[in-house]
C-alpha positions as CSV (number, residue, x, y, z in Angstrom):
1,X,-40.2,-53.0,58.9
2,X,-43.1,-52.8,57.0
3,X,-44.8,-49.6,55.5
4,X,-48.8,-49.0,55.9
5,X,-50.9,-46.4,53.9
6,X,-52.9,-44.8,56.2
7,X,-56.0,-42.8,53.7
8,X,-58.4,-40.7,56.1
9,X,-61.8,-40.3,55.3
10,X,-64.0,-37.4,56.0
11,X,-66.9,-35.4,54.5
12,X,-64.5,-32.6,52.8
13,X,-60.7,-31.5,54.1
14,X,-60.0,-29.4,56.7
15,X,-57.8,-27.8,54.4
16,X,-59.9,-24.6,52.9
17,X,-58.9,-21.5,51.6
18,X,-60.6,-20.0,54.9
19,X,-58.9,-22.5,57.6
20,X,-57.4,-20.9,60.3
21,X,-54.4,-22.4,62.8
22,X,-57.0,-23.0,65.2
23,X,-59.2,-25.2,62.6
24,X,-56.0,-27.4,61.6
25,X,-54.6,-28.0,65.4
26,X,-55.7,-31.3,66.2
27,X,-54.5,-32.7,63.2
28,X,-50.8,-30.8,63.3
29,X,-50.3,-32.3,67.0
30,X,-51.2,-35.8,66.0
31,X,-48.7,-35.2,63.3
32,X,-46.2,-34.1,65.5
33,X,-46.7,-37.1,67.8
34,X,-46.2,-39.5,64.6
35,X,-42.9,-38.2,63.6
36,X,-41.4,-37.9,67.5
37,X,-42.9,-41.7,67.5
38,X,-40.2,-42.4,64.7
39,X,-43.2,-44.4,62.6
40,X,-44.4,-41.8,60.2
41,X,-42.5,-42.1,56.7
42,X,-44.7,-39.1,55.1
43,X,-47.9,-37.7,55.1
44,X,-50.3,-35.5,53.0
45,X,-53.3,-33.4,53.4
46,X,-55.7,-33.2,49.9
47,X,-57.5,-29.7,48.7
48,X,-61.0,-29.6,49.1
49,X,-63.2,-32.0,47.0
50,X,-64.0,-28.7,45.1
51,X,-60.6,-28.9,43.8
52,X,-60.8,-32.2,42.3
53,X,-60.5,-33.4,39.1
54,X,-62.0,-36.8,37.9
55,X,-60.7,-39.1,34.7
56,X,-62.5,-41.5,33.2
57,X,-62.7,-43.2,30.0
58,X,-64.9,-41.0,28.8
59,X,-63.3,-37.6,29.9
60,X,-62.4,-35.2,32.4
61,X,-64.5,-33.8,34.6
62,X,-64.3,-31.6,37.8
63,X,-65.3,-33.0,41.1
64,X,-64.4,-36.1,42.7
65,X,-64.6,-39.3,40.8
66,X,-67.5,-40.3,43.2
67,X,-70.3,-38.9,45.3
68,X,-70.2,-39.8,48.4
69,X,-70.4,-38.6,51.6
70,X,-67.0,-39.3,53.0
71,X,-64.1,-39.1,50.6
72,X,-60.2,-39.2,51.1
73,X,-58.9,-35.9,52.9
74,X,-55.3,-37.1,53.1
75,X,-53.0,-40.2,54.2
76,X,-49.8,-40.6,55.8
77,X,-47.1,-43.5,55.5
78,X,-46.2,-45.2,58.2
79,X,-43.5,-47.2,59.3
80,X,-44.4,-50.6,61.9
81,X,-43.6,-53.9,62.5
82,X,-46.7,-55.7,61.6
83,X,-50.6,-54.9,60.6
84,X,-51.7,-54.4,64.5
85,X,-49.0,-52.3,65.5
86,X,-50.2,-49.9,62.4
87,X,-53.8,-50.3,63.5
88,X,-53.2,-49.3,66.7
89,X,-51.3,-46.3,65.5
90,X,-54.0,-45.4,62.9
91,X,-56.4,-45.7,65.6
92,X,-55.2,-42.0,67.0
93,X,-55.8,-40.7,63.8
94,X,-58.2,-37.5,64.8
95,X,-60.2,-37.6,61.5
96,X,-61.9,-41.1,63.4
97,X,-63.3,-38.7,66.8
98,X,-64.7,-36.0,64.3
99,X,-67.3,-38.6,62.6
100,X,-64.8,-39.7,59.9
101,X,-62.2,-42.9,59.4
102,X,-59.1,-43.7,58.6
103,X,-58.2,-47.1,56.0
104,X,-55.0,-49.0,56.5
105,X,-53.3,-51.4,53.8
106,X,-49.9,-52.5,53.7
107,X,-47.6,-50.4,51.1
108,X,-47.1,-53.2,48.2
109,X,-44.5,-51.5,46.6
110,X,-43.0,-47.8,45.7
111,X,-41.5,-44.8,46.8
112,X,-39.3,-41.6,46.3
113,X,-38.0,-42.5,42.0
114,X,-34.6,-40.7,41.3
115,X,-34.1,-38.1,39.3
């Protein structure tokens, strides 16, 4: 089967030093369903955009490479047959109800490197 990147969009992470159980619920039971579903392969949540670090050309600088008003707050891999069945798995995503999105493209190539 194929693997799709699923990147989640949303005006800042729900992930902050001040998030409580409560704040990241949603999100942990929509995980949960993924990985009883057998399609997630892995999946991350990013810091706040506070906490990033840009590179370009011309140096480093701290913030997000771009302003915007949505910006990536995490992905997941997932596991499916084809492109609809991982749309319509992506579609559950909870960052898409709270005002956000979610961006699916087919995995080209990667994963876990030996050590």
């Amino acid at each position: 089967m194929a693997h799709f990147a699923v990147l989640i969009y949303a005006d800042d992470s729900a992930h902050t030093p001040d998030a409580t159980s409560e704040d990241l619920r949603t999100s942990d039971r929509h995980a949960q369903a993924l990985d009883e579903s057998g399609s997630l392969r892995s999946a991350y949540a990013l810091t706040p955009r506070a906490m990033a670090t840009s590179i370009r050309a011309d140096g480093v600088s701290d913030g997000p490479f771009h302003e915007a008003q949505e910006i990536v707050v995490g992905f997941y891999i997932l596991e499916a047959p084809d492109l609809d069945a991982a749309l319509a798995i992506a579609r559950t995503t909870p960052a898409i109800r709270g005002g956000g999105g979610v961006e699916v493209r087919p995995v080209h190539s990667g994963g876990t490197v030996a050590r």
